[in-house]
C-alpha positions in Angstrom: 74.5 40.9 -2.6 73.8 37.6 -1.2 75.9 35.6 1.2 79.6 36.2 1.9 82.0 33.5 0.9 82.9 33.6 4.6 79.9 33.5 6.2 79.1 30.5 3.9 82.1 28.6 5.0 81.2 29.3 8.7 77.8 28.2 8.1 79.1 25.1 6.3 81.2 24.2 8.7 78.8 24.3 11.8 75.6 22.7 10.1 77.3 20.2 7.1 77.1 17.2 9.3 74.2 17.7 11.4 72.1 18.6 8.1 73.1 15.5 6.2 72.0 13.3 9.4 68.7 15.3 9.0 68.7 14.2 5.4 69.2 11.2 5.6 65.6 10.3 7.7 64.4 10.8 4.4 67.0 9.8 1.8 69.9 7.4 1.4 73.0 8.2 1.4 74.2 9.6 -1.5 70.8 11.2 -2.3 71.1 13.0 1.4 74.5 14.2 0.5 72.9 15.9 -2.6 70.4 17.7 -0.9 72.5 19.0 1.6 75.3 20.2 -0.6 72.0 20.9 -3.3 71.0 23.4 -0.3 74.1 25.1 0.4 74.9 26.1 -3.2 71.2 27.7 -3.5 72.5 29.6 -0.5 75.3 30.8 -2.1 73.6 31.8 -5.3 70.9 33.0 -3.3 70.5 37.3 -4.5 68.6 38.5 -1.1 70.0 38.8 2.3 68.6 35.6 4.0 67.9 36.7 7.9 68.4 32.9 9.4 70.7 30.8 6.5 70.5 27.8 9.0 66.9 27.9 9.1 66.7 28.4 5.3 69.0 26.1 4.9 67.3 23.1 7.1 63.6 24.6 5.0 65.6 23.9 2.0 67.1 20.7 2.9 63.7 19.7 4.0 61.6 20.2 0.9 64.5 18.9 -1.6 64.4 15.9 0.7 60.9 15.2 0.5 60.2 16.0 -3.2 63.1 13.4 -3.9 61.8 10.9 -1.4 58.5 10.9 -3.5 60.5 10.8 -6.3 62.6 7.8 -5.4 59.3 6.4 -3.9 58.5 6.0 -7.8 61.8 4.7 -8.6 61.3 1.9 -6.0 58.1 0.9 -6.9 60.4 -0.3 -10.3 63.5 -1.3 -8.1 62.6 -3.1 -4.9 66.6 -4.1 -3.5 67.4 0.1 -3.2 70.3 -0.5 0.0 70.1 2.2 2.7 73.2 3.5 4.4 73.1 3.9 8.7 72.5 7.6 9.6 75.8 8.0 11.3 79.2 5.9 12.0 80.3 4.5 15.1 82.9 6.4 16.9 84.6 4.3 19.8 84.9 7.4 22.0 80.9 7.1 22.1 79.4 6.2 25.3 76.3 4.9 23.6 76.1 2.2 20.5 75.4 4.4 17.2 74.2 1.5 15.6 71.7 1.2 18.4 70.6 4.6 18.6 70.3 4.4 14.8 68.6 1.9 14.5 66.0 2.7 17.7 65.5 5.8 16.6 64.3 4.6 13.1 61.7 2.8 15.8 60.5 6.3 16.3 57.4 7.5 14.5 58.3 9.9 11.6 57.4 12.8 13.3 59.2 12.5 16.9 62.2 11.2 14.7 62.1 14.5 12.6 61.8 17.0 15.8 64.7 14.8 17.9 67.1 15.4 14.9 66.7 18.6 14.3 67.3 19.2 18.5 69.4 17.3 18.8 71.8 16.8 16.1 70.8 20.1 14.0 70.8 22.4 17.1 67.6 23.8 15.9 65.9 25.8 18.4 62.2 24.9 19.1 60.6 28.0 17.6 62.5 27.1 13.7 61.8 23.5 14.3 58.2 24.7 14.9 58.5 27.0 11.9 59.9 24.9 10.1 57.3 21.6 10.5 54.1 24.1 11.0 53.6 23.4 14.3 53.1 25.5 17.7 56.7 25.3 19.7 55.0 24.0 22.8 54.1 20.7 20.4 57.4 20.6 18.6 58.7 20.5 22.4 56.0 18.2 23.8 56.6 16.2 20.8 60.8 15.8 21.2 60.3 15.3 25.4 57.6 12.2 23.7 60.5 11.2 21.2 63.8 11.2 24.2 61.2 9.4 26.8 60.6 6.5 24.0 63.9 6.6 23.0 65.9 5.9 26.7 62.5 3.4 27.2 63.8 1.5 23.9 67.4 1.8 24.4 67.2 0.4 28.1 64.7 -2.4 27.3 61.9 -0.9 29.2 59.4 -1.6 26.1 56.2 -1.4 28.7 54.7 1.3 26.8 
């Protein structure tokens, strides 16, 4: 009963890219691109009507994401030179640096980083982003207004915290 193959493609098409940059807080690369497309085939094999895919889907991406971070954790411990791949490519139509927002918001702490994305990039409102970490929505918002205000403070230069 499930999923239809069109709804699937719709859902795919509107949450592939945003969900990978979600993954990849976590993972590398390739391991990102894994879970994401790990997610969306559990979605389509799924036997139950799901009431939100998207939220299943970023609950899914989430928990793949962080039982193979603790699993790579153990395979770094054995390999210390594992290269990491940026979160997202530069586009010369952007107004901002990519590589600087990257690489300021891996500056964030774990948690802002993990609410901003899923705002921002994964279009996530804040009651599933609340659901989703197991947090109230008025700290999944307080926590993303901390997150943007630390961000634009880093990205100007204003570092007086």
């Amino acid at each position: 009963m499930g999923i239809s193959q069109t709804e699937l493609r719709d859902i795919m098409a509107k949450n592939a890219a945003p969900m990978l940059l979600y993954a990849r807080q976590l993972l590398d690369y390739h391991a990102a691109e894994e879970v994401v497309q790990d997610a969306f085939f559990r979605l389509s094999q799924e036997k139950t009507i799901i009431e939100n895919p998207t939220a299943w889907l970023y609950r899914t991406v989430r928990n793949r994401a962080i039982s193979r971070k603790r699993s790579d954790a153990r395979r770094e411990n054995r390999e210390n030179d594992k290269q990491r791949m940026p979160w997202f490519e530069a586009d010369s139509t952007d107004r901002l640096d990519a590589e600087q927002v990257a690489e300021t918001l891996q500056t964030l702490p774990p948690e802002l980083r993990e609410i901003v994305t899923l705002h921002v990039w994964g279009e996530l409102s804040f009651a599933e982003i609340a659901e989703l970490t197991g947090m109230s929505k008025a700290t999944a918002f307080r926590r993303y207004e901390e997150g943007l205000a630390t961000l634009r403070k880093r990205i100007r230069g204003d570092n007086d915290e």
